[in-house]
C-alpha positions in Angstrom: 31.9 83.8 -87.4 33.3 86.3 -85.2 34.8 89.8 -86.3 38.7 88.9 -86.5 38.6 85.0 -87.7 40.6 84.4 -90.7 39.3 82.2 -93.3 41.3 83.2 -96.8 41.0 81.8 -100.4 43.8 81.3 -100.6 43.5 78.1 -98.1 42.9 75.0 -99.7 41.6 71.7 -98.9 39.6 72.8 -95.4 36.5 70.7 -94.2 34.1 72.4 -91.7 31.4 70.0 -90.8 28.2 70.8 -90.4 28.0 73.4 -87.2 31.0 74.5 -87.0 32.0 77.4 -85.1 35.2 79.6 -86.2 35.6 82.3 -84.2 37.4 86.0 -83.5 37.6 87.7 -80.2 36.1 90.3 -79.1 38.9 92.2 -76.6 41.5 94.5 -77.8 44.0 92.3 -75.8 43.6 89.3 -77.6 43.3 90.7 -80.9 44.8 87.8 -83.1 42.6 86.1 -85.6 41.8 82.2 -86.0 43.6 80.6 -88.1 42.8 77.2 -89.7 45.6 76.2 -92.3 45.7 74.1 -94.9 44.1 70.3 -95.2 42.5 70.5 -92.4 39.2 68.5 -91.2 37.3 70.4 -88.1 34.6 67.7 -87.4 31.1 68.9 -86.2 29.9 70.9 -83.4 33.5 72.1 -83.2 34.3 75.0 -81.7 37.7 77.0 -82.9 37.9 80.6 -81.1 39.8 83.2 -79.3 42.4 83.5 -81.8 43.3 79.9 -81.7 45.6 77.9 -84.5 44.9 74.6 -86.4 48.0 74.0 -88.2 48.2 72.1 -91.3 47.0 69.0 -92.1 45.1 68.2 -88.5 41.7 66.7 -87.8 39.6 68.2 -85.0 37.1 65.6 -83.9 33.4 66.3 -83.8 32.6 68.0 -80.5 36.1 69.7 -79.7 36.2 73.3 -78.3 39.6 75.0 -78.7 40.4 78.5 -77.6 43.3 79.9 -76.1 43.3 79.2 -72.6 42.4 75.3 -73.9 44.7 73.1 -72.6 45.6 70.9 -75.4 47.8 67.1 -73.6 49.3 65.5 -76.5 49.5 62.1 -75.1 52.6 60.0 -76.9 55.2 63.1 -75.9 53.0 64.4 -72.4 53.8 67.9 -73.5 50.8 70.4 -72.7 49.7 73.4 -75.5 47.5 76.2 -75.5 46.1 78.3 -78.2 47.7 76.0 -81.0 47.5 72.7 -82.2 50.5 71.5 -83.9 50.1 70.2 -87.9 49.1 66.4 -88.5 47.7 66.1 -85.0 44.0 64.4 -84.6 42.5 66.0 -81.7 39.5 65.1 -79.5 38.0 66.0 -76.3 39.0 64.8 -73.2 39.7 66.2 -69.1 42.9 66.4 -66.9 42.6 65.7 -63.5 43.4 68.4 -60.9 46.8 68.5 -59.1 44.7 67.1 -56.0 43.1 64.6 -57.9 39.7 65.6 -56.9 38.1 66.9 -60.0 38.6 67.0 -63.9 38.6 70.0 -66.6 37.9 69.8 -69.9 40.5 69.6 -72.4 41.7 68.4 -76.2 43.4 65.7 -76.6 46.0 64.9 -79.1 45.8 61.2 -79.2 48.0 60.5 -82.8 49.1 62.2 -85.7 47.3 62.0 -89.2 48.4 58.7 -90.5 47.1 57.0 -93.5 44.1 55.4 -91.8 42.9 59.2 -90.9 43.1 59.9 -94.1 41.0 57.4 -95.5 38.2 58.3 -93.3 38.5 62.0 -94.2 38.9 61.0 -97.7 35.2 61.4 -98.9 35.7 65.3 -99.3 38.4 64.4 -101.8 35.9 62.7 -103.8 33.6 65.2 -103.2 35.6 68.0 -104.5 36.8 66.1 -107.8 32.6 66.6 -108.9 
């Protein structure tokens, strides 16, 4: 955890699997903490840095990296983010090809929005919690 995340008790409901990384930043410039809100599942091996927002109620897949500059292609809508991913979206990692078509770069990919399916297979830390 890096010196300006922002993990508060007063969240509820968050899941961080197993090697997660929350991070702060390190520049004066870019001072804003991470921010994971409430309900929120950040799968494994997930990276969420650079002063970067989960809103509420998303699911990060295992294996997504998301910091600022992270483009983040939602792709019902084709709208592009960066820095934020909107609440009730389920995220995974994915590329965007270059405007010349000759490469890709890495990106997140919002590919639905928490439905009651998702929900089911996050469900387990609600049974968890209830012990």
């Amino acid at each position: 955890m890096g010196d300006r995340r922002l993990l508060r008790a007063n969240r509820q409901n968050v899941h961080l699997s197993g090697g997660v990384g929350i991070g702060g930043v390190l520049e004066p410039l870019q001072a804003a903490p991470t921010i994971i809100e409430d309900n929120c599942f950040i799968g494994a091996r997930s990276e969420i840095v650079e002063g970067a927002i989960v809103e509420e109620g998303s699911v990060i897949s295992m294996g997504v990296f998301i910091g600022q500059s992270t483009k983040i292609f939602d792709r019902t809508t084709g709208e592009i983010y960066q820095g934020r991913v909107p609440a009730g979206s389920v995220v995974v990692s994915g590329s965007l090809p270059s405007k010349d078509g000759s490469h890709s770069l890495y990106c997140a990919v919002i590919v639905k929005r928490v439905d009651a399916q998702t929900r089911a297979k996050t469900s387990v830390n609600e049974l968890l919690r209830g012990i």
